[in-house]
Residue frames as qw, qx, qy, qz and C-alpha x, y, z in Angstrom:
[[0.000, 0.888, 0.460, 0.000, 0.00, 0.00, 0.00],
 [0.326, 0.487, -0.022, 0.810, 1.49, 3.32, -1.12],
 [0.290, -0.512, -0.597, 0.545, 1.56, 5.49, 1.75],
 [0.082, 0.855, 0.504, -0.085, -0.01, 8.38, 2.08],
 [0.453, -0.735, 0.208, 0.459, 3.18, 10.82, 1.89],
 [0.475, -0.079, 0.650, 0.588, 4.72, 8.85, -1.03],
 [0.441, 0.659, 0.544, 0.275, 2.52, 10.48, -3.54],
 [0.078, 0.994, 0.071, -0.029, 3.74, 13.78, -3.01],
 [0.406, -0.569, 0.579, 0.420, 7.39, 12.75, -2.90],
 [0.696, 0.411, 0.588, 0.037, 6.35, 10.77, -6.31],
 [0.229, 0.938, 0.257, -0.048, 5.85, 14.41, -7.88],
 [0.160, 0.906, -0.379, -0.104, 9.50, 15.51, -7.66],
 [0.740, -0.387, 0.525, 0.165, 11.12, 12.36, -8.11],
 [0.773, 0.436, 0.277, 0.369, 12.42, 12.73, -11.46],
 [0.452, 0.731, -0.293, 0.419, 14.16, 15.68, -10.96],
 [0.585, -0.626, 0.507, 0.097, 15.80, 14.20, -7.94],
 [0.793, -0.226, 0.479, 0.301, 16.96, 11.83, -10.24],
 [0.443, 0.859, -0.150, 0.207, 18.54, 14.43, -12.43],
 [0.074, -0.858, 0.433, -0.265, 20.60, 15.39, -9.68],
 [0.918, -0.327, 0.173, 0.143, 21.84, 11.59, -8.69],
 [0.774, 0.017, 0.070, 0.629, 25.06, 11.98, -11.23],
 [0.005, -0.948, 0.047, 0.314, 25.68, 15.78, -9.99],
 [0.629, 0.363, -0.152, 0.670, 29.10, 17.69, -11.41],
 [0.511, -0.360, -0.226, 0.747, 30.44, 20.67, -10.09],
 [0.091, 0.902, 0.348, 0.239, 28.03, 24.02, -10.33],
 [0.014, -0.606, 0.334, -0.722, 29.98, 27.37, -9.50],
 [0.286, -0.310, -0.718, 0.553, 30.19, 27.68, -6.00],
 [0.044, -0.043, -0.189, 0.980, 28.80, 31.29, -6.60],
 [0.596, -0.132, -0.502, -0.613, 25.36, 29.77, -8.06],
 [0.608, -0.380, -0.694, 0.072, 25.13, 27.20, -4.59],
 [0.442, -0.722, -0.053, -0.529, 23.92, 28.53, -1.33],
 [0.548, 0.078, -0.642, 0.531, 25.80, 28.03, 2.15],
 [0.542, -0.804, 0.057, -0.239, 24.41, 28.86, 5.80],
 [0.429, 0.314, -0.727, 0.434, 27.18, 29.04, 8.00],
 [0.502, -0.672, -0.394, -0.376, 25.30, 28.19, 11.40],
 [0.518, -0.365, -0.368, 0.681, 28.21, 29.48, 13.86],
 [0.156, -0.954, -0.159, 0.199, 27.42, 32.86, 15.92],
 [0.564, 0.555, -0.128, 0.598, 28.94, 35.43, 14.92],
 [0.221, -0.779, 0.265, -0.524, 28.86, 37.00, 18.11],
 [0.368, 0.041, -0.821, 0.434, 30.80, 35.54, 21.19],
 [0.512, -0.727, -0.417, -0.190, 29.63, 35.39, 24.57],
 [0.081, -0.893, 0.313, -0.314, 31.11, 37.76, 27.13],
 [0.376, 0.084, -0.803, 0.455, 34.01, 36.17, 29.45],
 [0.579, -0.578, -0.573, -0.047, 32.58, 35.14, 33.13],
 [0.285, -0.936, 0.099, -0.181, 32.82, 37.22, 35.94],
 [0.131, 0.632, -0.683, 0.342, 36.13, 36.74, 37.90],
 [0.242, -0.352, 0.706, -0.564, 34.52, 35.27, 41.03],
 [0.919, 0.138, 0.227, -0.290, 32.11, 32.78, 38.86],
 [0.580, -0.157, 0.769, 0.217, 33.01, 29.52, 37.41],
 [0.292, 0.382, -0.495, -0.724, 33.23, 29.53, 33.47],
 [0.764, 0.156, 0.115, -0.616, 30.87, 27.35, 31.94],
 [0.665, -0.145, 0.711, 0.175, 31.47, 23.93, 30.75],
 [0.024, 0.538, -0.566, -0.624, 32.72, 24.32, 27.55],
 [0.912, 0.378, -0.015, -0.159, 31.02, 21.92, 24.12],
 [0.634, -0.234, 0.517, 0.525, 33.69, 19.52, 22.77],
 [0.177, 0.456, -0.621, -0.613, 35.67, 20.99, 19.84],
 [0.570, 0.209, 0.794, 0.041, 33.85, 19.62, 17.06],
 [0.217, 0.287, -0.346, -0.867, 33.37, 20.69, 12.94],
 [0.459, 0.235, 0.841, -0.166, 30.13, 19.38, 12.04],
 [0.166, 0.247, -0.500, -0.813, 29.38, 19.57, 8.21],
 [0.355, 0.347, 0.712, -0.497, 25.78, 19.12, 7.32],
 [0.127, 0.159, -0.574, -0.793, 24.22, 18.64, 3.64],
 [0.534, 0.405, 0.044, -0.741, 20.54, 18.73, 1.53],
 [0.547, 0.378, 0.720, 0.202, 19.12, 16.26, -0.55],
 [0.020, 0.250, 0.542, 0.802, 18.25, 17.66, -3.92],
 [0.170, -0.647, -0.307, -0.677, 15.56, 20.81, -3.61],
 [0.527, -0.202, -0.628, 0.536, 16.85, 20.97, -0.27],
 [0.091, 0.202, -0.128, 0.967, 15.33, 24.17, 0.31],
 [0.698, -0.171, 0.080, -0.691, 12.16, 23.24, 0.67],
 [0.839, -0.240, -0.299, -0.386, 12.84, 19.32, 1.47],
 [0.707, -0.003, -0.539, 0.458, 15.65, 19.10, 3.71],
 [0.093, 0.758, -0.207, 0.611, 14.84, 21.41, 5.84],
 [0.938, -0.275, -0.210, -0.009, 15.58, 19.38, 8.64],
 [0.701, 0.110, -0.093, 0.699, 19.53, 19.50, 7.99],
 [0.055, 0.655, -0.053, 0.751, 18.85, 23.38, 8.58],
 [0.670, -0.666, -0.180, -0.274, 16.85, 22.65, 11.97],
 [0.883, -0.030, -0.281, 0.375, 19.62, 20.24, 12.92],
 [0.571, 0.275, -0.109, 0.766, 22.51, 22.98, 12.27],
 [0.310, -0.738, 0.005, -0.599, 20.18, 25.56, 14.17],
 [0.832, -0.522, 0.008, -0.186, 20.29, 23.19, 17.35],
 [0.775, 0.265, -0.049, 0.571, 23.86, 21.80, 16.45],
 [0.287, 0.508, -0.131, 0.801, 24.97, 25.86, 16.93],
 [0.517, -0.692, 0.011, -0.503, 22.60, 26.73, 19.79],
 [0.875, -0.449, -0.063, 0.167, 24.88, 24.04, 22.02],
 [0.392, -0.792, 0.370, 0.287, 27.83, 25.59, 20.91],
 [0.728, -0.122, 0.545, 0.398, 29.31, 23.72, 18.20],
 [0.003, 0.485, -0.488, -0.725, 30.82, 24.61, 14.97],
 [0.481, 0.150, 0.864, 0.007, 28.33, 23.77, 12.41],
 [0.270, 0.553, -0.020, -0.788, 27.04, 24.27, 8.96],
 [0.592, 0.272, 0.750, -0.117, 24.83, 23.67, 6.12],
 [0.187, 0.532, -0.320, -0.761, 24.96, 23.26, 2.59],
 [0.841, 0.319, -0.084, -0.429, 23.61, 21.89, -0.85],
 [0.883, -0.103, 0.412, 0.199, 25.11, 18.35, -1.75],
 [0.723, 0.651, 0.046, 0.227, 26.20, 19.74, -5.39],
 [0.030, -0.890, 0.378, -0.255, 28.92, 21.69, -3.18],
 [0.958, -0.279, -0.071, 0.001, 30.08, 18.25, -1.75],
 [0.830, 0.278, -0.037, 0.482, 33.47, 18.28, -3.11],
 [0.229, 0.759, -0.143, 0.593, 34.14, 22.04, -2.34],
 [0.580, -0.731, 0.126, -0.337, 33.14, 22.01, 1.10],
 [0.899, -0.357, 0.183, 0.176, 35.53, 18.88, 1.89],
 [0.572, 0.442, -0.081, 0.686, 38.68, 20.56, 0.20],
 [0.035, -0.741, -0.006, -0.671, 37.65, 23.18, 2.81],
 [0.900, -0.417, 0.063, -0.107, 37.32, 20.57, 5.43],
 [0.822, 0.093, -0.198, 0.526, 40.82, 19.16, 4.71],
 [0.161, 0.758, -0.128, 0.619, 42.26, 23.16, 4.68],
 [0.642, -0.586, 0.094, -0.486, 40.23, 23.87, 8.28],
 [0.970, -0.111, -0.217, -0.021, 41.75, 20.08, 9.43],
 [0.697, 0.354, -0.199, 0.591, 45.44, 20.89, 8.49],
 [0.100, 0.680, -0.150, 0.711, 45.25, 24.16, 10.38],
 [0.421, -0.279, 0.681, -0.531, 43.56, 22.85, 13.78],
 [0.330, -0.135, -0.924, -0.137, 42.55, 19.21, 13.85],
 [0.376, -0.187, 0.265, -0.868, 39.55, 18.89, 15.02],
 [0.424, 0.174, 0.887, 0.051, 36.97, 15.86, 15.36],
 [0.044, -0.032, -0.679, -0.732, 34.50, 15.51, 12.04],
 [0.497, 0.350, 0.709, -0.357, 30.82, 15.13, 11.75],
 [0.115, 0.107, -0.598, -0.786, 29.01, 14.45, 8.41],
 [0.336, 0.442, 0.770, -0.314, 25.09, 14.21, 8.43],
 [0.081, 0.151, -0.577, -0.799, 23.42, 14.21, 5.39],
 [0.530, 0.232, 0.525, -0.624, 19.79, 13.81, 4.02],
 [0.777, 0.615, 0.122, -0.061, 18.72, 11.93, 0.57],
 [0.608, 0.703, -0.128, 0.345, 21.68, 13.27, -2.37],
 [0.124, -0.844, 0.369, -0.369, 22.97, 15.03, 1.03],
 [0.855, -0.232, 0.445, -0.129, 23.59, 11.23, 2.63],
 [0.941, 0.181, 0.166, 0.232, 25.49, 10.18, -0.03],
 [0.262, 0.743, -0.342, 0.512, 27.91, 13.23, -0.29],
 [0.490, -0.702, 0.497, -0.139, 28.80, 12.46, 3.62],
 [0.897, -0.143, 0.412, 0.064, 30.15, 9.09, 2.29],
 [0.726, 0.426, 0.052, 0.537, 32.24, 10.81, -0.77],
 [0.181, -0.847, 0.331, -0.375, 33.11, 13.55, 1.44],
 [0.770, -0.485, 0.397, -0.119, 34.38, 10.59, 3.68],
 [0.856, 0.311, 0.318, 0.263, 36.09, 8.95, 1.04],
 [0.293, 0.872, -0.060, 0.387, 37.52, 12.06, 0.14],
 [0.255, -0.783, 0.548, -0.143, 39.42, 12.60, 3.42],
 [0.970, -0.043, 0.239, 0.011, 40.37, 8.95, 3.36],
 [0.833, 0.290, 0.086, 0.462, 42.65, 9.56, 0.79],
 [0.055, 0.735, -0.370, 0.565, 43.98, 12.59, 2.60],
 [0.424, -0.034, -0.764, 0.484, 44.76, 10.11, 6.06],
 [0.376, -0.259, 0.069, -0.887, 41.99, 12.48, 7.70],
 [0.024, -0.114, -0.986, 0.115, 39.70, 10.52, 10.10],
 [0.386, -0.481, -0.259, -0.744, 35.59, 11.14, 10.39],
 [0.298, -0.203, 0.584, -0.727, 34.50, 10.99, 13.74],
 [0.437, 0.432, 0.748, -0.249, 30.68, 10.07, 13.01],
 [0.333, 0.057, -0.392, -0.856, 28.60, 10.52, 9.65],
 [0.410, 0.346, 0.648, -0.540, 24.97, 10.06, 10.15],
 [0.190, 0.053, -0.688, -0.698, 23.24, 9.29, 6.44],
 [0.485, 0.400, 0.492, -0.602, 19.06, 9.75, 6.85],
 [0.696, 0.607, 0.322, -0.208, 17.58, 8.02, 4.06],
 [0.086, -0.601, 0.493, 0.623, 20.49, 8.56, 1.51],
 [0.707, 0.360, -0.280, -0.540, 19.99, 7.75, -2.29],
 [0.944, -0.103, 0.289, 0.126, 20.39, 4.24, -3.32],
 [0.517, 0.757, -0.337, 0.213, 23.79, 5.33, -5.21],
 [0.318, -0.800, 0.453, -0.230, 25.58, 5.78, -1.80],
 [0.632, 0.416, -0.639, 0.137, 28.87, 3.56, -1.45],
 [0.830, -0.264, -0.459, 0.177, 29.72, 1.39, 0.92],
 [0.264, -0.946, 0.043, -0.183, 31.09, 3.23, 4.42],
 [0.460, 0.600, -0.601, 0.260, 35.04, 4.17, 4.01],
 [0.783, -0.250, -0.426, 0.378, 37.39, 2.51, 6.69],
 [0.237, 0.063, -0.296, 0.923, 38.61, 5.98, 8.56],
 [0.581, -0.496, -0.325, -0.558, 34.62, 6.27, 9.77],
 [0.145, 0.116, -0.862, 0.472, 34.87, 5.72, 13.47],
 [0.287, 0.249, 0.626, -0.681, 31.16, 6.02, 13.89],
 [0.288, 0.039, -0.458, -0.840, 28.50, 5.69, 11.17],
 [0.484, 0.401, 0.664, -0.405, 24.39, 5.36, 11.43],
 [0.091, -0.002, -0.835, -0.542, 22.41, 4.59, 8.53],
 [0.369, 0.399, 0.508, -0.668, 18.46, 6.13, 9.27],
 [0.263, 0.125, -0.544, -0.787, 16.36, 5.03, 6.07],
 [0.819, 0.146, 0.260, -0.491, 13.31, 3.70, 4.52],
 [0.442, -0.262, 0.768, 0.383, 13.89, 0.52, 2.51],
 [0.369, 0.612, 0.672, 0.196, 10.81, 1.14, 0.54],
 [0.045, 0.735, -0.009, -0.677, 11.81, 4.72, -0.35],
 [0.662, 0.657, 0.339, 0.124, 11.70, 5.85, -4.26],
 [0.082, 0.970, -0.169, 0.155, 13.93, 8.93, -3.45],
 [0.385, -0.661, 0.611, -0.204, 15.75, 7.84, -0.77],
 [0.964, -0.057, 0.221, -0.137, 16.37, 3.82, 0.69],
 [0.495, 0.625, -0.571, 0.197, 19.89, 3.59, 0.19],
 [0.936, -0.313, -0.128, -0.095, 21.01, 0.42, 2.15],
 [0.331, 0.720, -0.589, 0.160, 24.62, 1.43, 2.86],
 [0.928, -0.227, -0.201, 0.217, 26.98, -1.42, 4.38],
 [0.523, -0.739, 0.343, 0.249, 30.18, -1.13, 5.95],
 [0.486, 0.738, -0.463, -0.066, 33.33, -1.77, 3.73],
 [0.892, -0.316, -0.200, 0.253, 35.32, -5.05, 4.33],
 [0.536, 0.119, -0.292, 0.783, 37.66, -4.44, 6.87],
 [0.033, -0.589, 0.104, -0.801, 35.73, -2.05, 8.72],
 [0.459, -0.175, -0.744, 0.454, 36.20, -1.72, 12.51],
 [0.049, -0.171, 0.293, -0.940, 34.16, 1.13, 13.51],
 [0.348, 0.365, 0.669, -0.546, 30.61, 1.07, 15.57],
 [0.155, -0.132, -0.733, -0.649, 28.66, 0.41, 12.32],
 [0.247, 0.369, 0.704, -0.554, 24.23, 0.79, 13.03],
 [0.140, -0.251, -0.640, -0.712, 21.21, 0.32, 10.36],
 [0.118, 0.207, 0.703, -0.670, 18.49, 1.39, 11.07],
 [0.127, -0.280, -0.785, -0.538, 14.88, 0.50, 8.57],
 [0.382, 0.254, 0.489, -0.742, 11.53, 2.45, 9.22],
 [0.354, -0.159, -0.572, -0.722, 9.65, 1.36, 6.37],
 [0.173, -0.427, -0.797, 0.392, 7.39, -0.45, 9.47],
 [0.047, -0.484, -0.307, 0.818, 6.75, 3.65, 10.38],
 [0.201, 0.681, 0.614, 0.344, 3.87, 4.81, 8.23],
 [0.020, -0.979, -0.195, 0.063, 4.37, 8.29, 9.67],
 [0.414, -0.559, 0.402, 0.595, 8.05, 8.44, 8.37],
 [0.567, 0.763, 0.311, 0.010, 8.39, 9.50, 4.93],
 [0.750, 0.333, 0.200, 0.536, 11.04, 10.40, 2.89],
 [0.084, 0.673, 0.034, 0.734, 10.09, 14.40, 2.91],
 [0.323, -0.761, 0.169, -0.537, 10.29, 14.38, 7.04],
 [0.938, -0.246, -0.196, 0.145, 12.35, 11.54, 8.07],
 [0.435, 0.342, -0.227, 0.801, 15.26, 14.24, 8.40],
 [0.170, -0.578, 0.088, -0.793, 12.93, 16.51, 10.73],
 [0.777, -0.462, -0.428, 0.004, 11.99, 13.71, 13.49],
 [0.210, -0.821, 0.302, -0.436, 13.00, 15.35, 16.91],
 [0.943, -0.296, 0.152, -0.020, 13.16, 12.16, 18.45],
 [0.834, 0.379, 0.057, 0.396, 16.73, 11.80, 16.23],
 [0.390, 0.662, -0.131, 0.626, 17.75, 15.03, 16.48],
 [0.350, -0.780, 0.312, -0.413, 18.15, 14.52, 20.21],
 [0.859, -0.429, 0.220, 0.171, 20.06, 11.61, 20.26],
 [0.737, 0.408, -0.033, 0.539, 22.36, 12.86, 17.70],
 [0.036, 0.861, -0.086, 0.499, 22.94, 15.79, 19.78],
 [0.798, -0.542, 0.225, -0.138, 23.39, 13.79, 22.94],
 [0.875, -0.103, 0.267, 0.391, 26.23, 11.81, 21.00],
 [0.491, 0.689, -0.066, 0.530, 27.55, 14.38, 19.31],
 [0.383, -0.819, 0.294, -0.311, 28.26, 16.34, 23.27],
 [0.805, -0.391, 0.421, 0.148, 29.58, 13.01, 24.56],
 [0.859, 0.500, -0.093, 0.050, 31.85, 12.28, 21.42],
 [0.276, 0.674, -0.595, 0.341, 35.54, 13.93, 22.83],
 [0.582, -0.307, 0.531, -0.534, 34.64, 12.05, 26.35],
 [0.921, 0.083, 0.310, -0.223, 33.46, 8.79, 24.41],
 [0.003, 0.599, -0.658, -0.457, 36.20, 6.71, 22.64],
 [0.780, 0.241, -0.106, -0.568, 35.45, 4.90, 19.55],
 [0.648, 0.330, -0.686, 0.015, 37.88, 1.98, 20.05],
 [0.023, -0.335, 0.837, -0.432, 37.06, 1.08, 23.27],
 [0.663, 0.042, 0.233, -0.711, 34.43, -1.33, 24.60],
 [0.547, -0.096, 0.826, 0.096, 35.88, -4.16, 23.21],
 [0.288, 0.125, 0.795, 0.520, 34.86, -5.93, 19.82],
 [0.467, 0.269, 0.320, -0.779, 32.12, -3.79, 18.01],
 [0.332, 0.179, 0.906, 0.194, 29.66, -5.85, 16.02],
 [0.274, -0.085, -0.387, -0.876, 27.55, -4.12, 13.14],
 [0.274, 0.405, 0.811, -0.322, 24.07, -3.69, 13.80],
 [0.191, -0.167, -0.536, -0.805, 20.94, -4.23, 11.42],
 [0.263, 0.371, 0.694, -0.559, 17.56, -3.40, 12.72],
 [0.248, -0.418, -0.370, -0.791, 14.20, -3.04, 10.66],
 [0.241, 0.005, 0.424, -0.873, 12.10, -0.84, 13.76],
 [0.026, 0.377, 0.922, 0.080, 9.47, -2.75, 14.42],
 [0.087, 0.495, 0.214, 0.838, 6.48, -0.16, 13.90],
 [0.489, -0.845, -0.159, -0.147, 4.89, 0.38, 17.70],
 [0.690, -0.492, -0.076, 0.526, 9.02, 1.02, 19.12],
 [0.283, -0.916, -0.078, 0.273, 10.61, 3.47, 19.86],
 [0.738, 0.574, -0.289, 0.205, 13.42, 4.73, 17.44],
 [0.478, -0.767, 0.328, 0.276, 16.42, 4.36, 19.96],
 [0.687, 0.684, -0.242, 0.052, 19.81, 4.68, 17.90],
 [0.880, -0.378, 0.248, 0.144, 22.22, 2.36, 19.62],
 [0.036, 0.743, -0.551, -0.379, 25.95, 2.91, 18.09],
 [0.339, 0.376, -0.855, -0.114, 26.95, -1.27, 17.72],
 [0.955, -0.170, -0.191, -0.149, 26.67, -4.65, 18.96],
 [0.188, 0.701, -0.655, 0.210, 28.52, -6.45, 21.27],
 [0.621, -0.090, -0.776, -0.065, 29.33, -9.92, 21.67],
 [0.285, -0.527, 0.650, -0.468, 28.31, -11.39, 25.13],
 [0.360, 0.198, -0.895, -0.176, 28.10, -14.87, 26.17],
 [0.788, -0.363, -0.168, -0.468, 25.32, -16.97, 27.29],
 [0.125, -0.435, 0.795, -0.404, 25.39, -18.43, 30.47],
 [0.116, -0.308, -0.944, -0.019, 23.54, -21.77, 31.90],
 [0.055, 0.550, 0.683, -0.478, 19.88, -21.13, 32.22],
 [0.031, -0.466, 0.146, 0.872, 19.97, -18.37, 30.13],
 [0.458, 0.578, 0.673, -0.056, 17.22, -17.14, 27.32],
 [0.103, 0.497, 0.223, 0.832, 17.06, -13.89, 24.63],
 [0.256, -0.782, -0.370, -0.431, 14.31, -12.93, 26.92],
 [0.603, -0.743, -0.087, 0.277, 16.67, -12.89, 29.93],
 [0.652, -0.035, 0.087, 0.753, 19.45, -11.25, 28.25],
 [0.156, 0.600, 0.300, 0.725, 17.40, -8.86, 26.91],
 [0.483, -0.767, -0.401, -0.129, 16.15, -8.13, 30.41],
 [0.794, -0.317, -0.005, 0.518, 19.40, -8.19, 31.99],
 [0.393, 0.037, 0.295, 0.870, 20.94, -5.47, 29.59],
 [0.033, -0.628, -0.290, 0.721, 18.02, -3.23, 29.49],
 [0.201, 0.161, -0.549, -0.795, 16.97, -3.43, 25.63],
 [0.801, 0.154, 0.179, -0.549, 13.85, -4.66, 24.06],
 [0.719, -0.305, 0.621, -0.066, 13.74, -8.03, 23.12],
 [0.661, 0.748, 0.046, 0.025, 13.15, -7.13, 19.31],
 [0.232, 0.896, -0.372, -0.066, 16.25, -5.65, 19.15],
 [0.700, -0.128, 0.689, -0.137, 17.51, -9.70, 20.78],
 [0.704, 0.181, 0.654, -0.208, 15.91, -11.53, 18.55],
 [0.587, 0.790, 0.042, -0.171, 16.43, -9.73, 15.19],
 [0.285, 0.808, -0.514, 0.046, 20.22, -10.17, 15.58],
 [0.169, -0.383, 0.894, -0.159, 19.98, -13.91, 17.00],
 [0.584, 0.146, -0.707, -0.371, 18.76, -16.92, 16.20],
 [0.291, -0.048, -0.903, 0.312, 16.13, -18.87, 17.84],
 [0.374, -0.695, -0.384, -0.479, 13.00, -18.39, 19.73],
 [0.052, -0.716, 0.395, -0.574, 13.45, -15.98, 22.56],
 [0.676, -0.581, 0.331, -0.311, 12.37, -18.49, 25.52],
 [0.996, -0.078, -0.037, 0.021, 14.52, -21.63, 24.76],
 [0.395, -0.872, 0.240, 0.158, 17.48, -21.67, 26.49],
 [0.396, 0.814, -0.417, -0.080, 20.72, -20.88, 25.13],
 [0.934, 0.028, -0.254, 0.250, 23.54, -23.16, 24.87],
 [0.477, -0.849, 0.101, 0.201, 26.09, -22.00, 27.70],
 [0.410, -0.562, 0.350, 0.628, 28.87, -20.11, 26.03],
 [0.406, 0.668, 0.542, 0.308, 26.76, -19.68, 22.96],
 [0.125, -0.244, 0.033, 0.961, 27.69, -15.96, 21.66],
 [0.233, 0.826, 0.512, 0.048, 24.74, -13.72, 21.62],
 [0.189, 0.227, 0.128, 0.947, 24.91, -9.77, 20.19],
 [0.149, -0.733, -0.618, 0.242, 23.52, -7.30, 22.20],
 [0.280, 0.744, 0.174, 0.582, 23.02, -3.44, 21.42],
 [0.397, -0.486, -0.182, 0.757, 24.95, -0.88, 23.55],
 [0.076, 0.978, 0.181, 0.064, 25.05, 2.80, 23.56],
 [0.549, 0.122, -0.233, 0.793, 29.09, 4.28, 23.76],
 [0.245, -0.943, -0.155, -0.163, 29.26, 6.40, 26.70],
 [0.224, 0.669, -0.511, 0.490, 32.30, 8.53, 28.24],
 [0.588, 0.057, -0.669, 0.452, 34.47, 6.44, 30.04],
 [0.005, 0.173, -0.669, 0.723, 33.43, 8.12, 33.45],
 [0.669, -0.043, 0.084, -0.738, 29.86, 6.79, 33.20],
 [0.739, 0.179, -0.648, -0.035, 30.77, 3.39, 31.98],
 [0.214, 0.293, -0.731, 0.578, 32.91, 3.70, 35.54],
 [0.217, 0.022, 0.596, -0.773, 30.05, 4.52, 37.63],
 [0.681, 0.210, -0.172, -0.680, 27.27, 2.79, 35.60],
 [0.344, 0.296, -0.858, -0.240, 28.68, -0.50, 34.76],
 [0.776, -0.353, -0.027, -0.522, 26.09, -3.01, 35.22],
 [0.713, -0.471, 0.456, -0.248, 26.57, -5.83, 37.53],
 [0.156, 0.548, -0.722, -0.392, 28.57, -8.72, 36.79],
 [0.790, 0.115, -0.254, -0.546, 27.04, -11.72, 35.04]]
């Protein structure tokens, strides 16, 4: 059943797919928000404590094709993205190439960590924009790709973080990216077609998203991406009454005697979907002891991990 949404994405879906095999338009003909303040805030008094400071972070942020009027999302983002403090800004995909020659420049002068979040055409430019530093030794923190076209390549190896928010039944969008072989970073799919109220033209504007990317984007200098032991790619399609939570990876743990999905899932504090979709077997019958299940985690700074860690098993 065509949803109710898709018919109005339908309507411009041929000149999105002009713009799948872009080139290189003037820059002076493409449009850039830069969404850092130009104004500082005053220093604190002497006799008060200075605020806690965002982590240094350059977070580049790109449009699907007619992004003016359907990505605005990626604008919202960069509004909220600047209002916490961070360096952040938004621009059309067709600029893909410039902006990350500007990114390398900006890199060389003060490293900093990366971010690439992209929407439709704008999802697949964070993955040649990634590719692009790649072959300058340049790592990406996180790149976040919402629905990206089905062009988008496979996700480079110098990604230390990388979600993957789409529809699989999208016309525009529904780009199924994978990981490259050989890739060790916190890898996470995530499939709403289930969600009948997600839709291509507003699956970039869901708040629910744009506060846990904001929540991992604060913790990111605090959270390291190589620790936590082995990560294990996760694929979810969202079942459609749950809750989107956007979990970074998987990680192995090992079934003890007695042990079920339905207690592991308990134990760890996830739903049991999220269990069961990435193991084999019906949830109550009990595991074989030292059977390796995959459970979903969240990467948190190392001083929460300390004072959080859950009991041992």
């Amino acid at each position: 059943m065509i949803k109710p949404t898709q018919a109005a994405t339908l309507v411009i879906g041929a000149m999105l797919f002009v713009c799948v095999c872009y080139g290189r338009p003037d820059p002076a003909e493409a449009g850039s928000i830069t969404a850092a303040s130009e104004q500082s805030s005053p220093p604190p008094a002497a006799d008060q404590p200075a605020a806690t400071q965002p982590p240094r972070v350059r977070a580049y942020l790109f449009r699907g094709a007619l992004g003016p009027f359907f990505s605005r999302g990626m604008d919202r983002l960069t509004e909220k993205l600047d209002h916490a403090g961070f360096t952040a800004s938004v621009d059309e995909f067709t600029i893909c190439r410039l902006i990350a020659s500007k990114a390398i420049r900006e890199y060389r002068e003060d490293p900093e960590p990366i971010i690439l979040i992209g929407h439709s055409m704008g999802g697949y430019c964070t993955i040649k924009f990634a590719e692009i530093l790649q072959a300058e030794n340049i790592p990406v923190s996180l790149v976040v790709a919402i629905d990206p076209a089905h062009v988008t390549p496979s996700v480079p190896l110098n990604v230390e973080r990388f979600f993957n928010i789409f529809l699989s039944d999208s016309v525009l969008g529904g780009g199924d990216v994978k990981p490259s072989p050989g890739y060790r970073g916190h890898y996470a799919s995530y499939d709403l077609s289930k969600h009948d109220e997600v839709s291509h033209i507003n699956i970039e504007k869901m708040e629910q998203v744009h506060a846990q990317l904001l929540t991992k984007i604060a913790q990111l200098a605090a959270t390291p991406a190589k620790g936590g032991g082995e990560a294990v790619p996760l694929r979810y399609v969202v079942p459609a009454d749950a809750e989107i939570e956007l979990w970074d990876s998987g990680m192995p743990v090992i079934a003890r005697r007695g042990d079920t999905l339905q207690t592991i899932a308990a134990f760890y504090r996830v739903p049991l979907w999220s269990i069961t979709q990435m193991n084999k077997g019906p949830d109550s019958t009990p595991l074989v002891p030292g059977e390796r299940i995959i459970v979903p985690r969240h990467l948190a700074p190392l001083a929460e991990v300390s004072a959080h860690a859950p009991p041992g098993r």
